[in-house]
C-alpha positions as CSV (number, residue, x, y, z in Angstrom):
1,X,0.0,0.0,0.0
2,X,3.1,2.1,0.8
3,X,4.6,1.4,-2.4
4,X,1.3,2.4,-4.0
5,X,1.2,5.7,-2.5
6,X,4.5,6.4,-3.8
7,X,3.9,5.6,-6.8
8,X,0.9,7.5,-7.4
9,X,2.5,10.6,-6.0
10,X,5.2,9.9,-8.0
11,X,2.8,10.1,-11.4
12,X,1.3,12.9,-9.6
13,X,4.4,14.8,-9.8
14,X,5.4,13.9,-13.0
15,X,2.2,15.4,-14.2
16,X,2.7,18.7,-12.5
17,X,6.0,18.8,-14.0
18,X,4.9,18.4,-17.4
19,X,1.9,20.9,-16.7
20,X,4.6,23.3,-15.4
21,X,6.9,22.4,-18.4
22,X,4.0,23.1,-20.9
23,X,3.5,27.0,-19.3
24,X,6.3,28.5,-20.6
25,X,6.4,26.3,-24.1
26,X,2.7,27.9,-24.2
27,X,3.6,31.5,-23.4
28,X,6.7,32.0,-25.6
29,X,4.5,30.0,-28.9
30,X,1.8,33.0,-27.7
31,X,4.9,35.8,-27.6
32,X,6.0,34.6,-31.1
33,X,2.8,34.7,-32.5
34,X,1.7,38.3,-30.9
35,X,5.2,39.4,-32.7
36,X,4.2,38.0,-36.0
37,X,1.3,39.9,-36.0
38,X,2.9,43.4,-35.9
39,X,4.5,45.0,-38.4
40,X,5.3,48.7,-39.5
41,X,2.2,49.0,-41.8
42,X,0.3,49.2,-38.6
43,X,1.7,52.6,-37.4
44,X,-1.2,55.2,-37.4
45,X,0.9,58.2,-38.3
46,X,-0.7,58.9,-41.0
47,X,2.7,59.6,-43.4
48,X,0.8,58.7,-46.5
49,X,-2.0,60.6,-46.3
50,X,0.2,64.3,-45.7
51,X,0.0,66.2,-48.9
52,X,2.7,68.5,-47.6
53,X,5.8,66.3,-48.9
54,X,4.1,66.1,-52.4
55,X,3.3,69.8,-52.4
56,X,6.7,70.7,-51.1
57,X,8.0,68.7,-54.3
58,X,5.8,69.8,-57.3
59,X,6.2,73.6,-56.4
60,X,10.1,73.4,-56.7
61,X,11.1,74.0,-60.3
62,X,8.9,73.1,-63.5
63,X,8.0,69.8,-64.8
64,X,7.1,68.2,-68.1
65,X,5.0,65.2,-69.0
66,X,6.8,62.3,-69.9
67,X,3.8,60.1,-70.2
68,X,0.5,60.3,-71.0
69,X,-1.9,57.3,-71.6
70,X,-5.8,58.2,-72.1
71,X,-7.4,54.6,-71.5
72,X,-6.1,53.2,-75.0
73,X,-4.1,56.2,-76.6
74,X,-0.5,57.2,-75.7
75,X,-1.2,60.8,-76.0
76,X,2.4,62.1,-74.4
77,X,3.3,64.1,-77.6
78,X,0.2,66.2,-76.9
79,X,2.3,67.9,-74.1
80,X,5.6,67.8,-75.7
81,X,7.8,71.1,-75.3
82,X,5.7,72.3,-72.0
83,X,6.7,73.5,-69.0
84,X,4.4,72.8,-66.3
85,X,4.6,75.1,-63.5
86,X,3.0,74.2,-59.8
87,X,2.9,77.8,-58.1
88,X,1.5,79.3,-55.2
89,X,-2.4,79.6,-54.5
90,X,-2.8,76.4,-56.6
91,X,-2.5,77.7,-59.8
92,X,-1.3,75.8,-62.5
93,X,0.4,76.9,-65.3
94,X,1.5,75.0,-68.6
95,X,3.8,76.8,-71.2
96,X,6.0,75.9,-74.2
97,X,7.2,79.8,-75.2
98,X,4.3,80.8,-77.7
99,X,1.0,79.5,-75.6
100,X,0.6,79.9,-72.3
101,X,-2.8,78.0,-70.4
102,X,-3.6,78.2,-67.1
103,X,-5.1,76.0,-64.6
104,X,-4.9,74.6,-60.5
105,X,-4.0,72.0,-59.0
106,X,-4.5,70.9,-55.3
107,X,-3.0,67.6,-53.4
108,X,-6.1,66.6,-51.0
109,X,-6.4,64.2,-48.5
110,X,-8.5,61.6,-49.8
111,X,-9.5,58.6,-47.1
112,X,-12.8,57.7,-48.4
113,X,-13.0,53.8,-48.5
114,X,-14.1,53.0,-52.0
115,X,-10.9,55.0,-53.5
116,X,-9.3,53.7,-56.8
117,X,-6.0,53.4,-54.8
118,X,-6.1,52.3,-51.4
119,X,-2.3,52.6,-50.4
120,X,-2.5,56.2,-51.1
121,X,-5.2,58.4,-49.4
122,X,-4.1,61.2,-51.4
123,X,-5.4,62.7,-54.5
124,X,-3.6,65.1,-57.0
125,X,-6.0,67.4,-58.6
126,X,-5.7,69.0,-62.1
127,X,-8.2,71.4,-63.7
128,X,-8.1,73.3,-67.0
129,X,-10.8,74.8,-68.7
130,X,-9.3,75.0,-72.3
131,X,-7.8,73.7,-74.8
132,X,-9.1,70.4,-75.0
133,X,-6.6,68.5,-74.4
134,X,-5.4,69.9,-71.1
135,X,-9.1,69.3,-70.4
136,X,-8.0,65.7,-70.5
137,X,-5.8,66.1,-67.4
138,X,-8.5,67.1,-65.5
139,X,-9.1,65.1,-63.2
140,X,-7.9,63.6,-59.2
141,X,-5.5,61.6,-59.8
142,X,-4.3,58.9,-57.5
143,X,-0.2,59.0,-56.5
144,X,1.4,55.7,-57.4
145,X,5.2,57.0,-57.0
146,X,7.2,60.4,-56.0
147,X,10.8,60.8,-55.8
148,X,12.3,64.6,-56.0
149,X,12.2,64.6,-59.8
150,X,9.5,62.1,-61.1
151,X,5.7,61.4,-59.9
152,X,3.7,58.9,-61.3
153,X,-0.1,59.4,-61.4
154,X,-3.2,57.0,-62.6
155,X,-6.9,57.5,-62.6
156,X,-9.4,54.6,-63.1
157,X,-13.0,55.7,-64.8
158,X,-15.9,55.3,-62.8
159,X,-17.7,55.7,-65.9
160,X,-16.1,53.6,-68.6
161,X,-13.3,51.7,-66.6
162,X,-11.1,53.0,-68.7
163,X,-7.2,53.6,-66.9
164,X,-5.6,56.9,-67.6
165,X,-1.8,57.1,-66.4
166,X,0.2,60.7,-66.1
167,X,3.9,61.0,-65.5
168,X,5.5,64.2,-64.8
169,X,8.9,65.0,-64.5
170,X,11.1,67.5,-63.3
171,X,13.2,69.7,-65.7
């Protein structure tokens, strides 16, 4: 009977031990997996949807289009030999030496759900009024890419589906 007693408090600590064993395997799988949930998309701050880096960019110097693709139509040489100038109180001014056409621009913060380009909540607006092909560049366009000397624009038609693309580059 002795020998039984020992024995089953032997199994009985035996089975503490492995409970007690089992906490910490438990709490550093939990730790590992917490971890592998964060990452530095998570930060709130906000850093994509500040128009003031994009602003600060187009209204140094004067940029020309590079690209230009209306849904099925490269239309780049439309633009070819003007200078597009972002200036102060968002107006907008395209020249090439003989015609001059004026405009505005904005950058807005855009966050509304349902926009064409979820990684950026920030819209580049272009309105002219004449001729009609500046007309075509009216329109809030959707940052894919900015560096110091290059951004990348795209607008996708609610109305046809049609994809426009804009590239402007620094001179």
């Amino acid at each position: 009977m002795n020998t039984m007693k020992t024995k089953n408090n032997t199994n009985s600590l035996l089975e503490k031990g492995k409970k007690i064993a089992i906490i910490p395997f438990l709490s550093v799988v939990f730790f590992m997996n917490m971890a592998s949930t964060c990452s530095n998309d998570d930060d709130n701050n906000n850093s994509s949807s500040d128009p003031t880096p994009v602003i600060n960019t187009v209204t140094s110097g004067t940029w020309r289009v590079t690209y230009y693709f209306d849904t099925d139509s490269n239309e780049t040489s439309d633009f070819a030999g003007y200078n597009f100038t972002f200036g102060s109180s968002n107006v907008l001014t395209a020249t090439n030496g003989t015609n001059t056409y004026t405009g505005s621009w904005s950058v807005t913060n855009d966050d509304d759900s349902d926009d064409d380009n979820p990684s950026s909540d920030l819209d580049f607006n272009i309105l002219f009024s004449s001729p009609a092909n500046f007309q075509d560049l009216s329109d809030d366009w959707d940052i894919v890419s900015r560096t110091a000397t290059k951004i990348e624009l795209i607008d996708v038609s609610g109305g046809n589906g049609g994809t426009d693309y804009l590239t402007f580059e620094k001179n």
